[in-house]
N, CA, C and O atoms as a Tinker XYZ file with bonds, in Angstrom:
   528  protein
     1  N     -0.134000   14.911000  -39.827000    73     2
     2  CA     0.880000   15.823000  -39.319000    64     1     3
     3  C      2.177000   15.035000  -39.152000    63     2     4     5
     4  O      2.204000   14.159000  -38.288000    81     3
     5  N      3.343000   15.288000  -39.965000    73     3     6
     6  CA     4.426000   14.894000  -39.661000    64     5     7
     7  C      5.101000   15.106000  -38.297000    63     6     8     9
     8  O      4.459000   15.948000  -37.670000    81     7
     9  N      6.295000   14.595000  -37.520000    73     7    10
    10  CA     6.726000   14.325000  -36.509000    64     9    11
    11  C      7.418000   15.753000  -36.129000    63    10    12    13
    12  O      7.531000   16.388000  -35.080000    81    11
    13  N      7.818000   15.951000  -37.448000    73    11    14
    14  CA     8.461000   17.460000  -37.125000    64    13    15
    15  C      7.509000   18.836000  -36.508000    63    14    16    17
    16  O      7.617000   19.743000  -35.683000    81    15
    17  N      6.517000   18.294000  -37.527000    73    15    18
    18  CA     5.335000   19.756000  -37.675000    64    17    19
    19  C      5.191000   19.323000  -35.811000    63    18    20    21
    20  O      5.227000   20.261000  -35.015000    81    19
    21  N      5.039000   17.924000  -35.302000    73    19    22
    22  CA     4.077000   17.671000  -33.834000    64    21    23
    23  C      5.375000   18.335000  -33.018000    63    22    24    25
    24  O      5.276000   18.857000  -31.907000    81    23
    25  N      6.239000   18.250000  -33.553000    73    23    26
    26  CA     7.457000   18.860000  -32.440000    64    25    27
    27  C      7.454000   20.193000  -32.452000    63    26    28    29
    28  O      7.308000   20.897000  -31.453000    81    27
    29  N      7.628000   20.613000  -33.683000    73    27    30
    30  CA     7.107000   22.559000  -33.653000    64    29    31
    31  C      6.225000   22.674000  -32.654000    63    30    32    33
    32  O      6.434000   23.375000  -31.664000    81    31
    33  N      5.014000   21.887000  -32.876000    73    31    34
    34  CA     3.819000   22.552000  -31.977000    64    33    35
    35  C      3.586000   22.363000  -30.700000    63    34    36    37
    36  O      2.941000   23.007000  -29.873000    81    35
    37  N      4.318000   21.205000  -30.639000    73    35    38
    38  CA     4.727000   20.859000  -28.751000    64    37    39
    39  C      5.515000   22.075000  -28.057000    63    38    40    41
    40  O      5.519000   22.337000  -26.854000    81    39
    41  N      6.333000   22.914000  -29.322000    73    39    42
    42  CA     7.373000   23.470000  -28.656000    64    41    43
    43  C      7.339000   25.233000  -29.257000    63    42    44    45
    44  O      8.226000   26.021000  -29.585000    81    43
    45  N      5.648000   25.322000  -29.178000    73    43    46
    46  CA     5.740000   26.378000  -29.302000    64    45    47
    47  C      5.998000   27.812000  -28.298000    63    46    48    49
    48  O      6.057000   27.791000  -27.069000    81    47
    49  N      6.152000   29.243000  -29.325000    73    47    50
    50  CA     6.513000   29.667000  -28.104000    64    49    51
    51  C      5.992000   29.988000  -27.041000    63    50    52    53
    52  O      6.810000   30.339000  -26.190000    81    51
    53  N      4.494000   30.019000  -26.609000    73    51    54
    54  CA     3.228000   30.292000  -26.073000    64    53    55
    55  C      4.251000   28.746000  -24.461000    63    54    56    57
    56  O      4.536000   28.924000  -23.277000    81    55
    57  N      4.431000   27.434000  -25.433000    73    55    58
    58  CA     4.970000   26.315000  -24.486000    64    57    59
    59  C      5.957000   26.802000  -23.628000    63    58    60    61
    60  O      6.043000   26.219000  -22.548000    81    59
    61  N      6.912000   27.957000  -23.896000    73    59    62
    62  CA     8.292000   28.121000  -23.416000    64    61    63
    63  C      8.454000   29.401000  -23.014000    63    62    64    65
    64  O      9.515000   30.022000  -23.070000    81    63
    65  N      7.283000   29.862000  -22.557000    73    63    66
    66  CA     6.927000   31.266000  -21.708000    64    65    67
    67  C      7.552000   30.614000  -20.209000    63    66    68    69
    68  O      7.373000   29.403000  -20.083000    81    67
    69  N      8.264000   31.320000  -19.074000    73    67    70
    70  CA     8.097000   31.142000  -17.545000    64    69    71
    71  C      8.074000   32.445000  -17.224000    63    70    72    73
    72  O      8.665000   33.285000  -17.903000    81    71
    73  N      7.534000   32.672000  -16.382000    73    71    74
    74  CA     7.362000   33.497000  -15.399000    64    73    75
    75  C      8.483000   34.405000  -14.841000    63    74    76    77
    76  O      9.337000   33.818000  -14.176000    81    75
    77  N      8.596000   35.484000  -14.971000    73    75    78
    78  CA     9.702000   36.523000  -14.200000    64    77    79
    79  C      9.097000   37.378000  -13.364000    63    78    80    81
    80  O      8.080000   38.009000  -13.654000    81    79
    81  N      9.622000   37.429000  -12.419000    73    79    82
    82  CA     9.253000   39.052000  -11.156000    64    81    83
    83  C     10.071000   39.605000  -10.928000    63    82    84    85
    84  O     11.223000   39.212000  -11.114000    81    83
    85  N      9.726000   40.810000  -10.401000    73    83    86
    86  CA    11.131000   41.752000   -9.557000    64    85    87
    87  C     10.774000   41.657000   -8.188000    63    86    88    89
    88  O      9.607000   41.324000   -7.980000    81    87
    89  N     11.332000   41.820000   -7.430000    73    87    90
    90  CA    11.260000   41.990000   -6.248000    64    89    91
    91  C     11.690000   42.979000   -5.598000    63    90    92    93
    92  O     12.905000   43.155000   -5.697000    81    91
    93  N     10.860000   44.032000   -4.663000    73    91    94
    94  CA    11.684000   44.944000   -4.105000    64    93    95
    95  C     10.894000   45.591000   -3.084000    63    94    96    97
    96  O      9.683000   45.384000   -3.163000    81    95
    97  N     11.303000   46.326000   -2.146000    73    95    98
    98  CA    10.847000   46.613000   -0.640000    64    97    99
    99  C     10.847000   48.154000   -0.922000    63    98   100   101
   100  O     11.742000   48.648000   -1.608000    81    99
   101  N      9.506000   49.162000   -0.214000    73    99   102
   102  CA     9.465000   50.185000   -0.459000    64   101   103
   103  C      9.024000   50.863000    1.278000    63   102   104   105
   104  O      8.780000   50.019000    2.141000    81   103
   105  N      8.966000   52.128000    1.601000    73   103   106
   106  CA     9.000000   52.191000    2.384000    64   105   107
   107  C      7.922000   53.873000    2.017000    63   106   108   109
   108  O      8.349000   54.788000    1.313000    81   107
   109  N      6.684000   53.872000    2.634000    73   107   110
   110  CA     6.153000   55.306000    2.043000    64   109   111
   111  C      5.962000   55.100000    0.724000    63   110   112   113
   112  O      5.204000   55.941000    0.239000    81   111
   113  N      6.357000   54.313000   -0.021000    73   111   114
   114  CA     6.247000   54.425000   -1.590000    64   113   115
   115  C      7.740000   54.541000   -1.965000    63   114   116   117
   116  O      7.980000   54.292000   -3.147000    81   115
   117  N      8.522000   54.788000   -1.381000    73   115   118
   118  CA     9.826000   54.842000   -2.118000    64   117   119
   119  C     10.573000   53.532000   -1.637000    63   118   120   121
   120  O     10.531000   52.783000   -0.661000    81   119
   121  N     11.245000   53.634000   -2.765000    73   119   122
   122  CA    12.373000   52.053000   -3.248000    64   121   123
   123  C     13.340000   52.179000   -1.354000    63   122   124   125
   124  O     13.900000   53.168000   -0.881000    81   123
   125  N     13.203000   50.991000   -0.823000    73   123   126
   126  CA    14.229000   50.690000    0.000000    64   125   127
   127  C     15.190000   50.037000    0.319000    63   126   128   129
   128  O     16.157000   50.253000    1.050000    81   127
   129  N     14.593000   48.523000   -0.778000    73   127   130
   130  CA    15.327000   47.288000   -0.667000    64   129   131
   131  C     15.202000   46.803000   -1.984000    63   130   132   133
   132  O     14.087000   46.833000   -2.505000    81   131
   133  N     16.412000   46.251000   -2.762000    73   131   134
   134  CA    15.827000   45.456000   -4.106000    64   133   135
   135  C     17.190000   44.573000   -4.310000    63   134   136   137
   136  O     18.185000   44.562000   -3.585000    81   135
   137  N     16.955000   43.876000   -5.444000    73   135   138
   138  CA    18.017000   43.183000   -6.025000    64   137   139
   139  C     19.277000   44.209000   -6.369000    63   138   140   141
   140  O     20.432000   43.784000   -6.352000    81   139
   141  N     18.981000   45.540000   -6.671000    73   139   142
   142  CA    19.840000   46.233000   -7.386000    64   141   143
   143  C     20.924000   46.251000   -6.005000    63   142   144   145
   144  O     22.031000   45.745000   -6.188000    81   143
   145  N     20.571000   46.896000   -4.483000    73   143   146
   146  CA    21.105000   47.570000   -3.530000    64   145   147
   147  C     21.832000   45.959000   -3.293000    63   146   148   149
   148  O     23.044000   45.748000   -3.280000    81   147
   149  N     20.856000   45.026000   -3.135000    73   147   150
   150  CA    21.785000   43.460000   -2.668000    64   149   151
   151  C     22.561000   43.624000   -3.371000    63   150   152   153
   152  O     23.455000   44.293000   -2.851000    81   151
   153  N     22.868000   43.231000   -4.918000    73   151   154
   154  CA    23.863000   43.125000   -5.482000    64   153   155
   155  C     25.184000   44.020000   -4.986000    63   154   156   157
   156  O     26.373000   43.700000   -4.979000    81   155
   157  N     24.672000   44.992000   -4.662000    73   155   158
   158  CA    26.046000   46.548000   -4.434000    64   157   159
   159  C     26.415000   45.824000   -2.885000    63   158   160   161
   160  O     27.555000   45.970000   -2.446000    81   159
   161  N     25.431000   45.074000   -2.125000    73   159   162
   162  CA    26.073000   44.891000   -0.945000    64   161   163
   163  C     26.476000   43.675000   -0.539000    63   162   164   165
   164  O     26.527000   43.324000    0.640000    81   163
   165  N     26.818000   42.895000   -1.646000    73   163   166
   166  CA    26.996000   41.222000   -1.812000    64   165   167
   167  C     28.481000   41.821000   -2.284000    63   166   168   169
   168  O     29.403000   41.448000   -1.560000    81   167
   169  N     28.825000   42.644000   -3.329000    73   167   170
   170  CA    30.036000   43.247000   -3.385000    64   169   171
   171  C     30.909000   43.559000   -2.818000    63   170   172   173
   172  O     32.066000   43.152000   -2.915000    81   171
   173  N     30.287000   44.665000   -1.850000    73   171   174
   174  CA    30.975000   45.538000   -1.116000    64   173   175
   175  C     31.780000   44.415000    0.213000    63   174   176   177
   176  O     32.928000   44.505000    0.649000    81   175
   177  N     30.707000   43.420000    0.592000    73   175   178
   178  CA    31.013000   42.526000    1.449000    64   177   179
   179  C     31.993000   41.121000    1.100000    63   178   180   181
   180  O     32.552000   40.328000    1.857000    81   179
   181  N     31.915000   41.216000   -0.554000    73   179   182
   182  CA    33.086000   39.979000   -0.920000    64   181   183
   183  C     34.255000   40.715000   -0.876000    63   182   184   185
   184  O     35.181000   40.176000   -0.270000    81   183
   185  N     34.589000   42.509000   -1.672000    73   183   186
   186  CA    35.475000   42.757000   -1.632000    64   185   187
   187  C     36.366000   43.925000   -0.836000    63   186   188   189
   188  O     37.380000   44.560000   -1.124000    81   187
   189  N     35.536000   43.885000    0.226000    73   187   190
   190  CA    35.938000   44.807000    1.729000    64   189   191
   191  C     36.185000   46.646000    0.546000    63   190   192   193
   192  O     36.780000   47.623000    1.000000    81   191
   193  N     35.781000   46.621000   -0.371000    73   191   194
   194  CA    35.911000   48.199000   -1.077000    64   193   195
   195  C     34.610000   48.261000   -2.177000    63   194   196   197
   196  O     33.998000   47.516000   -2.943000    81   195
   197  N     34.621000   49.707000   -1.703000    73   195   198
   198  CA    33.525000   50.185000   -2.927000    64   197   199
   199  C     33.640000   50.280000   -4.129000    63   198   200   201
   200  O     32.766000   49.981000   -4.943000    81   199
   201  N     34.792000   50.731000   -4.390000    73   199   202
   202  CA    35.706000   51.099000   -5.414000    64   201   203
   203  C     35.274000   49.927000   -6.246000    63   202   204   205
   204  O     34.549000   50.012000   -7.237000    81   203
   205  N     35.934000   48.508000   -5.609000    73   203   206
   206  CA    36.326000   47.518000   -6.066000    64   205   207
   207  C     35.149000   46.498000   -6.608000    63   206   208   209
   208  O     35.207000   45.676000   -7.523000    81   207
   209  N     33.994000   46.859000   -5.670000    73   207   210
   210  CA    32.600000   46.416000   -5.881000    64   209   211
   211  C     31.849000   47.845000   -7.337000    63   210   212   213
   212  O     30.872000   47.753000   -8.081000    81   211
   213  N     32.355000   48.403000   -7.252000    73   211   214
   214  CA    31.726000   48.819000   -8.329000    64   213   215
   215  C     32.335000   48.962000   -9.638000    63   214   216   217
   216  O     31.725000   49.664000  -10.445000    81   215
   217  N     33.452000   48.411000  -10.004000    73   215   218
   218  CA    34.191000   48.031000  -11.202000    64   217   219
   219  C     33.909000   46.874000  -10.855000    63   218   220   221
   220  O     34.604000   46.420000  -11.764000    81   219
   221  N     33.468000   45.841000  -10.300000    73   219   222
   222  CA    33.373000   44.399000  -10.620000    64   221   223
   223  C     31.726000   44.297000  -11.009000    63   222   224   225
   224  O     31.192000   43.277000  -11.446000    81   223
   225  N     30.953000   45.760000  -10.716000    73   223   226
   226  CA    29.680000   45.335000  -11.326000    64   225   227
   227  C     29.552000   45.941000  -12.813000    63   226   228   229
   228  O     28.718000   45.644000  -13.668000    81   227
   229  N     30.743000   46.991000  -12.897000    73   227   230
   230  CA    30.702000   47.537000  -14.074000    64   229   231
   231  C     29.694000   49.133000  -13.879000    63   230   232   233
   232  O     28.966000   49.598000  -14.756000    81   231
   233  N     29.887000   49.625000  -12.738000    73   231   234
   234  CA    29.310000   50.888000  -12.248000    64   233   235
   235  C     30.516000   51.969000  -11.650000    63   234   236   237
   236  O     31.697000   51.716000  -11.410000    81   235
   237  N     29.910000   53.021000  -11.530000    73   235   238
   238  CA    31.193000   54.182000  -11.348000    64   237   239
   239  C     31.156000   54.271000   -9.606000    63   238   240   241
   240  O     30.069000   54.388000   -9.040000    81   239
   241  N     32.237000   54.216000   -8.950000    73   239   242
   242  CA    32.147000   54.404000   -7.507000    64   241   243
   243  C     30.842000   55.260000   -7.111000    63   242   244   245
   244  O     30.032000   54.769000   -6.325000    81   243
   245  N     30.665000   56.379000   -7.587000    73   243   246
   246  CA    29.760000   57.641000   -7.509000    64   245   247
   247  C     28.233000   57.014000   -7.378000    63   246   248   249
   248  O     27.534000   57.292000   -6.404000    81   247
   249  N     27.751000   56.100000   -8.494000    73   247   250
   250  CA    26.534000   55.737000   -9.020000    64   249   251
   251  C     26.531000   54.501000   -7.319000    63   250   252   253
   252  O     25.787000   54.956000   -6.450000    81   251
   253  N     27.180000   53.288000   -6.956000    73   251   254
   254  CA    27.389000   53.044000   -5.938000    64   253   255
   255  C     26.964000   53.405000   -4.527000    63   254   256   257
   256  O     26.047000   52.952000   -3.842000    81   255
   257  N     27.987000   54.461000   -4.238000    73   255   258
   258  CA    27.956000   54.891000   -3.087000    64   257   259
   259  C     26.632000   55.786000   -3.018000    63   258   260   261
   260  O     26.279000   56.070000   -1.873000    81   259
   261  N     25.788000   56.309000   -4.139000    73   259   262
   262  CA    24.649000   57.272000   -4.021000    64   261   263
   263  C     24.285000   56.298000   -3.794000    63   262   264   265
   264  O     24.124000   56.419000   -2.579000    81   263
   265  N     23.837000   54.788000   -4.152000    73   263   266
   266  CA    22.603000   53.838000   -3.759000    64   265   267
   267  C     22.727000   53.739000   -2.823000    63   266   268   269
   268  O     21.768000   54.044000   -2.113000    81   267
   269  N     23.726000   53.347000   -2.306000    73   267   270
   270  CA    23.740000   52.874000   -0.321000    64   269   271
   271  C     23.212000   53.968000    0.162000    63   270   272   273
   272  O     22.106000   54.024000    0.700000    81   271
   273  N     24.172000   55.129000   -0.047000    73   271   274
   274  CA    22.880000   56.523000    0.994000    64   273   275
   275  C     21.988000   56.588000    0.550000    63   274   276   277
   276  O     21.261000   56.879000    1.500000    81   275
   277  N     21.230000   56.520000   -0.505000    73   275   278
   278  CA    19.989000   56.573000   -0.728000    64   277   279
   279  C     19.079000   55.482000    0.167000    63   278   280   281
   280  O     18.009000   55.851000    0.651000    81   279
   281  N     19.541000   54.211000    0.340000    73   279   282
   282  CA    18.844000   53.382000    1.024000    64   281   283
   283  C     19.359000   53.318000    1.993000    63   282   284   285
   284  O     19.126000   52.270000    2.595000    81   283
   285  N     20.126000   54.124000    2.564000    73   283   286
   286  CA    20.398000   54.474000    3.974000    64   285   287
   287  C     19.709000   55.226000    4.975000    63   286   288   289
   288  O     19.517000   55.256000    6.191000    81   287
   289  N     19.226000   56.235000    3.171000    73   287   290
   290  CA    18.591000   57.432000    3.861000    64   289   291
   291  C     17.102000   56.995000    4.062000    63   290   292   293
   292  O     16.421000   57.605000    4.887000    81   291
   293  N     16.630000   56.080000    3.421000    73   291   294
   294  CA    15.133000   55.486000    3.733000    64   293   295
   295  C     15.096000   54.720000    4.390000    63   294   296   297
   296  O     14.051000   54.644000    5.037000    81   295
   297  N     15.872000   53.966000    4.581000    73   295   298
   298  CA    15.810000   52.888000    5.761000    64   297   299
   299  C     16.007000   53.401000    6.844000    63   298   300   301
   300  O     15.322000   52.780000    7.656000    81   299
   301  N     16.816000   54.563000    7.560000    73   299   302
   302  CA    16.791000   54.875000    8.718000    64   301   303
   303  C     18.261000   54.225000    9.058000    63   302   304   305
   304  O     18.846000   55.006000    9.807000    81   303
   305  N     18.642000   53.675000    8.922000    73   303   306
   306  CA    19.879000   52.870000    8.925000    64   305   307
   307  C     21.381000   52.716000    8.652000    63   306   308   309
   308  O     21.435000   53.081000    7.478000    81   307
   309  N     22.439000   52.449000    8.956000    73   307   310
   310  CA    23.341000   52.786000    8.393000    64   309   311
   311  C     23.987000   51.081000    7.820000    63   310   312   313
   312  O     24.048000   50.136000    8.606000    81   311
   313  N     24.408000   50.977000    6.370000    73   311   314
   314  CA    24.298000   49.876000    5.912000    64   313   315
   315  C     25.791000   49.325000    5.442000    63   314   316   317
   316  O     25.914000   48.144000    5.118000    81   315
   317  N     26.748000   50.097000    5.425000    73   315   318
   318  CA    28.590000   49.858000    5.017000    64   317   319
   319  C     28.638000   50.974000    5.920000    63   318   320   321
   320  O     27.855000   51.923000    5.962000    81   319
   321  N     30.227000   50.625000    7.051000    73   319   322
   322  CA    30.938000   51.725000    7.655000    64   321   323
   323  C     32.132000   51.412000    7.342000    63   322   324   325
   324  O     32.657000   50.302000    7.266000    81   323
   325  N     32.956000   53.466000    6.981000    73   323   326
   326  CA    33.745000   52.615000    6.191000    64   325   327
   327  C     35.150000   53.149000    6.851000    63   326   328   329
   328  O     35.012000   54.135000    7.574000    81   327
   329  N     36.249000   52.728000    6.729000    73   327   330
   330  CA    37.618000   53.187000    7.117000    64   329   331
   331  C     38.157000   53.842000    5.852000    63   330   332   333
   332  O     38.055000   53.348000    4.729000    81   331
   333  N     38.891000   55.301000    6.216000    73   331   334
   334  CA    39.427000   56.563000    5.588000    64   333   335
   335  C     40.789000   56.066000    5.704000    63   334   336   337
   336  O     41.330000   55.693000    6.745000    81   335
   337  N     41.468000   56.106000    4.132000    73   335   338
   338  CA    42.862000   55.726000    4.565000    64   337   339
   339  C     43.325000   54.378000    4.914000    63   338   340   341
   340  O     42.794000   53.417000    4.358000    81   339
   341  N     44.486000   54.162000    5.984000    73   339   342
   342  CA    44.859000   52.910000    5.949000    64   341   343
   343  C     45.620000   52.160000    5.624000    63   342   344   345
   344  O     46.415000   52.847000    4.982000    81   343
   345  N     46.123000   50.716000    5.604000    73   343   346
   346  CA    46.616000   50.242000    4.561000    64   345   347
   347  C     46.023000   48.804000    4.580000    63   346   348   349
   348  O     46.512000   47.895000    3.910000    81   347
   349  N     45.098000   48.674000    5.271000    73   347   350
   350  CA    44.307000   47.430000    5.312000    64   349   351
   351  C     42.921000   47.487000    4.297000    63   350   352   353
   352  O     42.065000   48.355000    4.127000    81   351
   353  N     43.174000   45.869000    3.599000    73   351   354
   354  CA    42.659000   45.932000    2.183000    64   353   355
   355  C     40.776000   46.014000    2.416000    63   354   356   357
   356  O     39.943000   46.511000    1.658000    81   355
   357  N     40.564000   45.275000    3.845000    73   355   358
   358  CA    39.019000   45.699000    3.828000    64   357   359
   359  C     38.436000   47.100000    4.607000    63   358   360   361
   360  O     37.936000   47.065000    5.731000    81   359
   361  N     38.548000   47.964000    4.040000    73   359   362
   362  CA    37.948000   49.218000    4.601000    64   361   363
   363  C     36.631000   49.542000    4.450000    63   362   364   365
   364  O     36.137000   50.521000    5.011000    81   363
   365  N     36.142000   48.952000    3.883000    73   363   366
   366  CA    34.330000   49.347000    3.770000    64   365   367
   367  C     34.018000   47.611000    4.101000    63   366   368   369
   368  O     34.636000   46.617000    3.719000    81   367
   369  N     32.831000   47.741000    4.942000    73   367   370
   370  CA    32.302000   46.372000    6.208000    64   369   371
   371  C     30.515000   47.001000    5.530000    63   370   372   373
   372  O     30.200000   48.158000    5.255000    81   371
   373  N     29.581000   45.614000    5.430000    73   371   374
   374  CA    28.563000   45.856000    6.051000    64   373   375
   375  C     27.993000   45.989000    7.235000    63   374   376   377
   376  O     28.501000   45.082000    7.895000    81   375
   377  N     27.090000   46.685000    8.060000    73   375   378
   378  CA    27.100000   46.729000    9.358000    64   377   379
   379  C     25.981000   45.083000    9.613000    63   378   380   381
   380  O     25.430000   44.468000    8.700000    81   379
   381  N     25.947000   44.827000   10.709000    73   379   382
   382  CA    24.790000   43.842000   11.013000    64   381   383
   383  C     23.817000   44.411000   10.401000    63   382   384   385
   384  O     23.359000   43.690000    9.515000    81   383
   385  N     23.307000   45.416000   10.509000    73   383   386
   386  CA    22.021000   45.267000   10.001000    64   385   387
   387  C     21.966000   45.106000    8.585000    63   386   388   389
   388  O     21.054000   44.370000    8.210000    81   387
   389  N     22.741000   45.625000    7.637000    73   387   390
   390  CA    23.090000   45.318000    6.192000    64   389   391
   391  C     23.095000   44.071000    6.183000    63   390   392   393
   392  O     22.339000   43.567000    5.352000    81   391
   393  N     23.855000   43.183000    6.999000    73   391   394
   394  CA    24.139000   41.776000    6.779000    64   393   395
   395  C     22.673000   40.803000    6.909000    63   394   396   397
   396  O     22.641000   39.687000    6.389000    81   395
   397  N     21.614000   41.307000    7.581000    73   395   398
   398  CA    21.010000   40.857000    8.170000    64   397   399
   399  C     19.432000   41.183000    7.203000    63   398   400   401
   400  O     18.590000   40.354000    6.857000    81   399
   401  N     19.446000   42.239000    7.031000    73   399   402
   402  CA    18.249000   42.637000    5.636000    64   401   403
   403  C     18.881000   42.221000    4.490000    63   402   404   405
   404  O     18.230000   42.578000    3.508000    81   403
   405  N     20.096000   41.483000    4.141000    73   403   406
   406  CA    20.982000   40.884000    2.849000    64   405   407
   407  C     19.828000   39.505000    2.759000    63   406   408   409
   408  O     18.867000   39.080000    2.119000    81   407
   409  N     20.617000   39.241000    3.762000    73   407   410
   410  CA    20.022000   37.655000    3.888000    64   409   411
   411  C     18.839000   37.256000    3.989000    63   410   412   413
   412  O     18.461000   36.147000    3.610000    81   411
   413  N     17.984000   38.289000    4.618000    73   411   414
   414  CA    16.307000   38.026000    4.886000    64   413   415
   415  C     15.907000   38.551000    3.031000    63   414   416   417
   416  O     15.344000   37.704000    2.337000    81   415
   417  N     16.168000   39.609000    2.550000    73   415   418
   418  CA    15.752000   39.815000    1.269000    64   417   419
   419  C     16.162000   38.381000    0.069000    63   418   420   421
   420  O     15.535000   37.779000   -0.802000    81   419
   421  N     17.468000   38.320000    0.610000    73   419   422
   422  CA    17.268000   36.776000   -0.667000    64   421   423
   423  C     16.041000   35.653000    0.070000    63   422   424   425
   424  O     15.083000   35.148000   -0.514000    81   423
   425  N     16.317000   35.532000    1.070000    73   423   426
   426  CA    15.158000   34.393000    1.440000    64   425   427
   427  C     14.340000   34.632000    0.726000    63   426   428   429
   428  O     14.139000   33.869000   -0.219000    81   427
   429  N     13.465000   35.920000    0.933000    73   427   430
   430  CA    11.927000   36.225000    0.781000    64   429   431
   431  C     12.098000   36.031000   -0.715000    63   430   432   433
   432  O     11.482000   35.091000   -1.217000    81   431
   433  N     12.988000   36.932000   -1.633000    73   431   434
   434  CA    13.236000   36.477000   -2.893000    64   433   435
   435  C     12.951000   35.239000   -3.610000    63   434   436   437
   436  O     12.043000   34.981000   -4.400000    81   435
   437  N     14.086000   34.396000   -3.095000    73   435   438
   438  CA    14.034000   32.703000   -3.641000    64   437   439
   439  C     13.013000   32.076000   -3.245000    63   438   440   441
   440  O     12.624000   31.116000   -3.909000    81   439
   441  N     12.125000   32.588000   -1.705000    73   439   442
   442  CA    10.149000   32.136000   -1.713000    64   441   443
   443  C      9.505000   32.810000   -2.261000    63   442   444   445
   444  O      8.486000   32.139000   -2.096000    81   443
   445  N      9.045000   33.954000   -3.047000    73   443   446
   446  CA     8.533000   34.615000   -4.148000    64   445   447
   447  C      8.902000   34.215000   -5.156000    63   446   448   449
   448  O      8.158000   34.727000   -5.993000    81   447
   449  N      9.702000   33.514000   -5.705000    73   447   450
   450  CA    10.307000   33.338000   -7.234000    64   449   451
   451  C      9.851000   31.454000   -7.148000    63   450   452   453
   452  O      9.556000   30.912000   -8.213000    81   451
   453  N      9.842000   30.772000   -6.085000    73   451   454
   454  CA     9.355000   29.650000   -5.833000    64   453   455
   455  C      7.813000   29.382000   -6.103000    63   454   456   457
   456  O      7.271000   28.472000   -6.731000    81   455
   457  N      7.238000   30.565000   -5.366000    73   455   458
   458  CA     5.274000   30.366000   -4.963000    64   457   459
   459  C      5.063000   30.995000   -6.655000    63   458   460   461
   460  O      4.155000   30.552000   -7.358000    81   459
   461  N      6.068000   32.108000   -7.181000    73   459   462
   462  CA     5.197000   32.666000   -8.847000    64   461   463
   463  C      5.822000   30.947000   -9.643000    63   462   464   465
   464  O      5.207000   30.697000  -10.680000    81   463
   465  N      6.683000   30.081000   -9.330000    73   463   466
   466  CA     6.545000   29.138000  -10.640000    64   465   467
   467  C      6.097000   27.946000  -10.192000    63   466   468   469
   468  O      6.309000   26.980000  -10.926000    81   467
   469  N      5.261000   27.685000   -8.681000    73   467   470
   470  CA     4.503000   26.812000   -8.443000    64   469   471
   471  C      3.196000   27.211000   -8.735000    63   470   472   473
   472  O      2.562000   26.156000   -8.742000    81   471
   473  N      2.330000   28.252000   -9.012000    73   471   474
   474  CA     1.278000   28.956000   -9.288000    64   473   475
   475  C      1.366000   29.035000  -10.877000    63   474   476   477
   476  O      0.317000   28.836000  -11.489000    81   475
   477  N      2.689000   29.346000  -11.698000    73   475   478
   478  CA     2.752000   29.123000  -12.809000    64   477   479
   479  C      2.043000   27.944000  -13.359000    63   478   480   481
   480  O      1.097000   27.838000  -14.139000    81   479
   481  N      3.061000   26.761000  -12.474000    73   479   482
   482  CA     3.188000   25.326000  -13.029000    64   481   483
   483  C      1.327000   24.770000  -12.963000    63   482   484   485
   484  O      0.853000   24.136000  -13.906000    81   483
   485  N      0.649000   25.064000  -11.968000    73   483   486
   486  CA    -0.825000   25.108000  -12.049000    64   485   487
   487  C     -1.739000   25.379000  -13.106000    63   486   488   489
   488  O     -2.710000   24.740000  -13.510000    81   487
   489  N     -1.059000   26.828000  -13.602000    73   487   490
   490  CA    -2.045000   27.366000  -14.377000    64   489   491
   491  C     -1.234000   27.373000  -15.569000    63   490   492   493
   492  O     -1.689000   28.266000  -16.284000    81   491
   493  N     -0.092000   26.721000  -16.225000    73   491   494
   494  CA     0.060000   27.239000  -17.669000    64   493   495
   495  C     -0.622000   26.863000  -18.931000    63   494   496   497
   496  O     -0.686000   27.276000  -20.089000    81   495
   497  N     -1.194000   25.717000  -18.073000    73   495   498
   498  CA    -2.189000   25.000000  -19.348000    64   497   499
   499  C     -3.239000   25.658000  -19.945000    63   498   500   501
   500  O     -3.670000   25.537000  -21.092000    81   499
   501  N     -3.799000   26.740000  -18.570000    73   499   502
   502  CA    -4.619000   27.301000  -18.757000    64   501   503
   503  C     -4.897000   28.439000  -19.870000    63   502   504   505
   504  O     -5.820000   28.620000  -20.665000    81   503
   505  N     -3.434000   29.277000  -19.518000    73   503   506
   506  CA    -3.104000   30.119000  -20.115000    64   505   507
   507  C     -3.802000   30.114000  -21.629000    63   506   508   509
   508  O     -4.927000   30.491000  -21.956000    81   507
   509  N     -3.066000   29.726000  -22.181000    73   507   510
   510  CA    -2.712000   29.332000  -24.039000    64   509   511
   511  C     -4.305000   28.402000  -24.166000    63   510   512   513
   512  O     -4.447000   27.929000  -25.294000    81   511
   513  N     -5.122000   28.187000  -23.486000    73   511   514
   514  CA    -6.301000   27.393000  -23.943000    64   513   515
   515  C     -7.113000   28.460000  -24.857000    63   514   516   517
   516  O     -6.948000   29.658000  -24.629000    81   515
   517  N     -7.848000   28.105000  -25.724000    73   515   518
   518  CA    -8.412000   28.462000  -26.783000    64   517   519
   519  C     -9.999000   28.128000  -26.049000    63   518   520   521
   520  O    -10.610000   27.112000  -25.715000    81   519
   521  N    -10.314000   29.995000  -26.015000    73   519   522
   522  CA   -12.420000   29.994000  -25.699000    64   521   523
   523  C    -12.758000   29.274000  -27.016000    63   522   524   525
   524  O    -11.937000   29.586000  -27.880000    81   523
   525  N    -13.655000   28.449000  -27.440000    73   523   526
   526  CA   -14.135000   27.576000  -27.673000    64   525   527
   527  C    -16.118000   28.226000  -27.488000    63   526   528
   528  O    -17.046000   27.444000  -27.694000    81   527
């Protein structure tokens, strides 16, 4: 076997599989918490507007603001309060508790995405083994 052929086969694609998950919080069975709602509220909180958070994700204000009430409306909770009018540039705030299920959901996230590629790293050998 030439050096090349041993490098193909070191580097096959079976070798260069990792592991992906989603992550997301349900409540009754319905969606409450996920990457999608963080993202809208990692936005809303860099750029004090909805508006502004949802052209920077590339979504329509409308599509936006339905997710927050939607996971407003399952959570029990109220998650951006916002100021009508104005002339001050941050009018939409997460409330504490938004701020506070933000931050606990990435934790739990980045330790779920940690324990699936330490459990990976265990078993990938396994994977791709040939019954024999």
């Amino acid at each position: 076997m030439t050096s090349s052929m041993m490098s193909q086969a070191a580097d096959a694609p079976a070798d260069r599989q990792r592991p992906r998950i989603k992550v997301w919080l349900e409540i009754d069975g319905r969606y409450s918490f996920g990457h999608g709602i963080a993202e809208i509220l990692s936005a809303i909180e860099r750029t004090g507007s909805i508006k502004v958070a949802a052209s920077e994700l590339g979504k329509s204000y409308r599509y936006v603001w339905g997710r927050v009430k939607q996971a407003e409306q399952t959570l029990g909770q109220t998650l951006v309060q916002t100021q009508v009018g104005g002339q001050g540039e941050r009018r939409s705030l997460l409330t504490e508790f938004a701020r506070h299920s933000l931050d606990e959901f990435r934790a739990l996230r980045q330790r779920m995405i940690e324990l699936v590629e330490q459990e990976f790293a265990q078993h990938a050998g396994k994977l791709h083994r040939r019954a024999d």
